[in-house]
C-alpha positions, 0 to 999 in steps of 0.5 A: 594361488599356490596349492599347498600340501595338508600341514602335519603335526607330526614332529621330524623324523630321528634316524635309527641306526641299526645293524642290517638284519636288525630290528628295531621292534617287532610286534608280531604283526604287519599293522602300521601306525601302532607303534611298530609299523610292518618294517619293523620300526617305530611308528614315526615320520621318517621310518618309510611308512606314511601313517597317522597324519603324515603327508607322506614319508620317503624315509629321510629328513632332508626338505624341498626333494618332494617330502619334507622332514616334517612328513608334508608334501614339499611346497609354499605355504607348509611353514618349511622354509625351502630352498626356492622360497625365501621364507614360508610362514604357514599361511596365505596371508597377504601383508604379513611379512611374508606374502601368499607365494613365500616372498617377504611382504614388498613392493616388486614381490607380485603381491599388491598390499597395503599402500600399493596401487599395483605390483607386478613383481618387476621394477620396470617403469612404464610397464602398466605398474612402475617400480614404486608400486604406482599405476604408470601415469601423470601426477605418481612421481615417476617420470614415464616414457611420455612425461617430461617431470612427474613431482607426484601432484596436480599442481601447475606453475611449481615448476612441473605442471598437471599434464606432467611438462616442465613449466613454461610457454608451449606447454598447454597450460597456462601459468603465471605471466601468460596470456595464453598457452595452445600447446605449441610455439607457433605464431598467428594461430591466436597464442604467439610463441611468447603466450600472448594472445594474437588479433584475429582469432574472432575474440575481443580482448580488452586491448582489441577494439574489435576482432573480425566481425566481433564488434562487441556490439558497436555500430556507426550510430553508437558511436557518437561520432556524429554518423547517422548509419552504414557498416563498421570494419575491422582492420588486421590489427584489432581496431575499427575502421569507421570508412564505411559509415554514413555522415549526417545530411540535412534535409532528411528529417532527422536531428542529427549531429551538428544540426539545430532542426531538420525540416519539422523535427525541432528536437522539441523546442521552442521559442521560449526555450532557445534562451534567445530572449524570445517569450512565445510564438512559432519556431521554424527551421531554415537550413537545419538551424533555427528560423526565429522570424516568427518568435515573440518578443516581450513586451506588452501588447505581444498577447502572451503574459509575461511577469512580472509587471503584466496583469493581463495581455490582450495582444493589443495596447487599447484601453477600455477593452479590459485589459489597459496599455500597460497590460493591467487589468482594468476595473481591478482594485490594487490593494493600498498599505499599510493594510496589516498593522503596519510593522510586517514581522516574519515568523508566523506559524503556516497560515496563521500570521502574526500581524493581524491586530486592531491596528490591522483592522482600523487599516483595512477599514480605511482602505476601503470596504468590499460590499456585496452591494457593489458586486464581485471584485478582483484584488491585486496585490503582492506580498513584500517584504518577507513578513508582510501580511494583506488584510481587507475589510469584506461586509454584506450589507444586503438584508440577507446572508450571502456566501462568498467565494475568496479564491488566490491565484499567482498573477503571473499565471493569471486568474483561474489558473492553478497554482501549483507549487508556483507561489504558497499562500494562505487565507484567514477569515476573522471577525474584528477581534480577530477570532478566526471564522474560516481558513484555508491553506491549498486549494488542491494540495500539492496541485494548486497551493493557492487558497480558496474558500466561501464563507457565509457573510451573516447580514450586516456583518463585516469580516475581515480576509488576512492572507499571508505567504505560508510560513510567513518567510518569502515575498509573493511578487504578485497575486490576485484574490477574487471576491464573488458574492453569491447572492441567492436569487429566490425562484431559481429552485436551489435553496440558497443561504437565506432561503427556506425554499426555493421551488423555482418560482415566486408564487405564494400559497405553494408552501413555498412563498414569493421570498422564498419562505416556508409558508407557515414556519415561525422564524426564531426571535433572538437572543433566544440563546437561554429559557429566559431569552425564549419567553421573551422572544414570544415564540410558543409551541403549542402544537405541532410547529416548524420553526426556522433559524440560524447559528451564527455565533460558532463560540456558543449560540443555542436557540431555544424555543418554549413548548407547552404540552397541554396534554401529555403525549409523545413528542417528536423534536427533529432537526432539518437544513433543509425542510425533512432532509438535512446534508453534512451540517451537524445539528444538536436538539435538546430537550429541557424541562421547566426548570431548565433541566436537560432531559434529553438530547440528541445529534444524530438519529435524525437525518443523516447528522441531524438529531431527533428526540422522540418521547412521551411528555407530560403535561408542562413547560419545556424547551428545546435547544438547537445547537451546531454540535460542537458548536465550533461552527455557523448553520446558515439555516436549519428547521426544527419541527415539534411534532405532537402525536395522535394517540392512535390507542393500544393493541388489542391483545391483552396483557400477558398474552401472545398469539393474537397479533403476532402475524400479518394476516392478524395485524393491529390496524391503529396505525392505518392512515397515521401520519404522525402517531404512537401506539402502545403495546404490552410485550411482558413475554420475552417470546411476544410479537406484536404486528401492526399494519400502516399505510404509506402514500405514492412517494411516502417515506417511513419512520418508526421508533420503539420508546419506552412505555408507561413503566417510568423504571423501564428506558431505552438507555437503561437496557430496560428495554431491548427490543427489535423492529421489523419491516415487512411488505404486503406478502410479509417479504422482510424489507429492513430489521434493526435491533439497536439503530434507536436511543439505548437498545431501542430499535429505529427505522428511517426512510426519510431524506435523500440518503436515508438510513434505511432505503427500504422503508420508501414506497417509490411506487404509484399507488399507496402500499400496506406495511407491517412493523413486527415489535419483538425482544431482541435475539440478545434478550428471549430471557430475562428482563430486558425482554419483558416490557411496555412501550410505544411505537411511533410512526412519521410518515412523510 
């Protein structure tokens, strides 16, 4: 930067002319800058004399001879205009119109302002700073020494590209119309002269099916020309030459083109598959073409079954053998039409039907009935045309209940066969009115769309088995339906419908007798379906009793039986299927009184869906109900046992009182060696316990129920009573705890049966074992009424 003089204040100097040897003031002293300096002049710039603020002071008023007029040192930057400056503005303000070395504000001037990327005071191009104040280079619109154009952007293909070239092929940048651009013109180095891309620069280009050893993946084999393997080549001009792959041979094991088989390799197929015709056999290769000496061809006698028109193929065409000359199956009974109502009309509803009527029935009977005496039977038939429904007459005239087995396969596919999706059908049961007894669509879903179901044909009964092809809108060109009556075989150790037991014997005085009867259960006697009914059948219960029945009419049968209580006690009515156990059939008790007033009723707190009542009866008449729940289905055979209990007394504590018994080393024994009995306990303080020991047997299984006790206000039902039930084991280990497994809030423990509600509550060991039961107030009632309360504990032990 320029060094500048200090600025004065001081104005110019005015010369004073006077005569030598005159003066122009004179103070009497020699003190300069008091208003009359010591040369006897005026204190001023001009006079000769520095003083005050001036720089200095030659004595003239001429600028730019080293002092300026206005007393400054001659120089840029002092405001004074000299003769070397072309301007001077006091400052060093760059951009102001007049810069820092006193040139006008301009590109060239050697000050870089404002908008100017360099100034190097000259307006030399190439330079380093070109002459518009630009740094030299590509792309600032002045055309250096190297640049062929310079439009001032970086924008190709405008007629002068980014690296500063004119447009055009050779210039190292590819534009509009070229494939390609290497900077130069030369040929057969990738880019030709005209910018087209060349072959053989090892990069496959759309036009090029290979490039050098750039295949673009392809080999012999994909091809698909047939070869089996060897080396591709690339020529001089991009295309493949295929001079090196190897062609098919037969004989090497390998299906190949052109070849039908080679050696084992069928390329998987068969026979069968061909389309020659052929419907089975075995399938060789012979000069890599099919050898068909070994094929099947159709026809019966060929051991294959073929549809349609064969029902069986035993590789042979004897009689007598099961399967005849003309491949029917022998002993097989084809149905006979009409056996619908005669008029076959599409349009029934899934399984439904539409052609089932008296008509139908009276048919079905005159084609002949199937009797479970006669054996099982297999039915061959068809459906046809569309709307045609079969109907056939099934009854069992044995003595006893039979189940039945019904099951439909495609006859094309033969017997025991799945289905599929091959042939849709499905099977109704009815009765003659035409009420549907059973039903089934598919025997397996999408797996087997035949039906298949069994049924228990009640004695004496006859039902009638309609099938039809599901949505009633296609033919069925042939199907079988099997009829297999499974007769029970009494001492085979399977309880059968019909059978009470079965221990797999036949002798009596076991329990279970030779005909397979419980020993000592009183059958029903129908009708027994209402009060009246059971006083006329004769049947009374007046004691402990197992009686056995069944359900047959699935509308609204209802077995009643009449009880006598000559004294009041607790009762226990509990259903079985089988005696004291019970499967999936689901059993409904219920308790009437005299006047046939329902006074309880139950299907569940039995054995898994049996019902049981437990409760305490006065002395009188009543009756108990056994139904199907829901009565929508038969029960082959059920048990309901009346249990009258022992009154096994009460605890000893007295009444208000706790802590006599609340332990199991304090223990009531009332219950010791009970089977079926009842004790009963006072539990007024909601914080009572009261424990009693029992015992069960080797093998013995535990039922106890809470119910309520002599306070006719206080039910299980009401919340009148809401107790809990604890059972522990001899070193007082807690085995099952219930709180509301009983009727309302009342508690229930049960160990019977074979899948029983409460697996603990068993003694599986060898020797008899002590329990204990704890009766208490439920967690949700230590306050308040529903904890305070009588009952009574009933116990089965099995």
């Amino acid at each position: 930067m320029i060094q500048r003089p200090p600025r004065s204040t001081l104005v110019p100097y005015t010369a004073v002319f006077r005569s030598e040897g005159v003066e122009a003031c004179d103070d009497g002293n020699t003190v300069d800058g008091d208003g009359c300096d010591g040369n006897c002049t005026p204190t001023g710039c001009g006079n000769g004399v520095v003083t005050g603020e001036e720089a200095c002071d030659d004595g003239n008023a001429v600028s730019g001879d080293g002092c300026d007029a206005t007393c400054v040192i001659s120089g840029c930057g002092n405001g004074v205009v000299a003769p070397d400056e072309a301007c001077d503005d006091g400052n060093d303000v760059d951009g102001d119109g007049c810069d820092a070395n006193c040139t006008v504000t301009g590109c060239g001037n050697g000050i870089q302002t404002m908008d100017e990327g360099c100034d190097d005071g000259n307006d030399v191009d190439g330079d380093g700073c070109d002459a518009n104040c630009t740094v030299s280079g590509c792309g600032n619109g002045v055309v250096g020494p190297d640049e062929g154009c310079d439009d001032g952007n970086a924008i190709s293909g405008d007629g002068c590209d980014a690296n500063c070239t004119v447009t055009g092929c050779g210039n190292g940048v590819q534009t509009a119309g070229e494939a390609c651009d290497d900077g130069n013109l030369d040929a057969n180095d990738g880019c030709s002269p005209t910018c087209v891309i060349e072959c053989g620069n090892g990069t496959l280009q759309p036009t090029e099916e290979c490039d050098g050893d750039n295949f673009g993946g392809q080999s012999c084999v994909s091809l698909g020309q047939g070869y089996i393997g060897g080396d591709l080549a690339c020529t001089t001009s991009c295309t493949l030459d295929t001079s090196g792959c190897v062609a098919p041979a037969c004989g090497n094991g390998v299906v190949e083109v052109g070849e039908a088989c080679d050696g084992v390799d069928l390329g998987g197929a068969t026979c069968a598959s061909i389309g020659q015709g052929y419907v089975g056999g075995t399938l060789g290769c012979d000069a890599c073409a099919f050898d068909t000496s070994a094929c099947v061809e159709a026809g019966c006698g060929n051991g294959i079954l073929e549809a349609p028109g064969e029902q069986c193929d035993d590789g042979n065409l004897d009689a007598g053998d099961g399967c005849d000359g003309s491949c029917l199956i022998e002993g097989v009974l084809a149905e006979r039409e009409p056996n619908d109502d005669g008029t076959p009309q599409p349009g029934g509803s899934g399984i439904t039907g539409n052609d089932f009527d008296a008509t139908a029935v009276s048919n079905a009977l005159a084609n002949g009935v199937i009797d479970a005496t006669g054996g099982d039977v297999l039915v061959y038939g068809r459906i046809g045309p569309v709307g045609d429904e079969d109907v056939f007459a099934i009854s069992n005239s044995t003595g006893g209940p039979v189940p039945v087995r019904f099951d439909v396969y495609n006859q094309a596919l033969g017997v025991g066969v799945a289905c599929g999706t091959s042939i849709d059908t499905g099977l109704q049961l009815r009765d003659a009115a035409g009420t549907s007894l059973a039903y089934n669509d598919d025997r397996a879903g999408a797996n087997d769309r035949c039906s298949a179901l069994t049924y228990v044909v009640p004695a004496g009964a006859t039902v009638f088995a309609q099938l039809v092809e599901y949505g009633d809108d296609a033919e069925i060109p042939g199907y079988f339906l099997g009829v297999d009556f499974l007769i029970p075989v009494c001492g085979n150790g399977t309880v059968e419908p019909g059978e009470q037991c079965d221990d797999g014997g036949t002798v009596p005085g076991d329990g279970c007798g030779a005909t397979c009867r419980v020993e000592g259960v009183v059958t029903e006697v129908e009708p027994n379906d209402t009060t009246a009914g059971a006083d006329a059948a004769g049947v009374v219960v007046t004691g402990t009793s197992t009686l056995a029945g069944t359900i047959t009419d699935v509308s609204d049968e209802v077995d009643q039986y009449r009880v006598e209580v000559a004294t009041p006690t607790v009762v226990r009515v509990e259903a079985f299927t089988s005696l004291y156990d019970c499967d999936a059939t689901t059993i409904t008790v219920r308790l009437r009184d005299a006047a046939g007033v329902e006074l309880a009723s139950d299907g569940g707190a039995g054995i898994r869906s049996c019902g049981a009542i437990v409760t305490y009866l006065p002395a009188g008449t009543y009756y108990v109900g056994v139904e199907e729940t829901g009565t929508n289905a038969s029960i082959a055979q059920y048990f309901v046992q009346v249990a009258f209990q022992d009154d096994a007394g009460a605890e000893a504590e007295a009444a208000g009182a706790s802590g006599a018994n609340d332990a199991v080393a304090t223990a009531e024994a009332g219950l010791v060696g009970a089977s079926n009995a009842y004790v009963s306990g006072d539990h007024v303080l909601n914080a009572d316990s009261d424990v009693y020991a029992i015992t069960v047997p080797a093998g013995g299984r535990l039922r106890a129920e809470v119910i309520e006790g002599d306070r006719a206000a206080e039910t299980c039902e009401s919340n009148g009573i809401d107790a809990r039930l604890t059972l522990f084991d001899e070193a007082g280990v807690q085995l099952v705890d219930d709180d509301d497994d009983g009727r309302g809030y009342c508690s229930l423990i049960d160990g019977t049966g074979a899948q029983p509600l409460d697996a603990a509550a068993r003694n599986d060991g060898a020797t008899a074992r002590t329990y204990y039961l704890q009766v208490r107030a439920s967690s949700f009632a230590q306050s308040g009424a529903a904890g305070q309360f009588v009952y009574r504990l009933q116990v089965t032990v099995r």
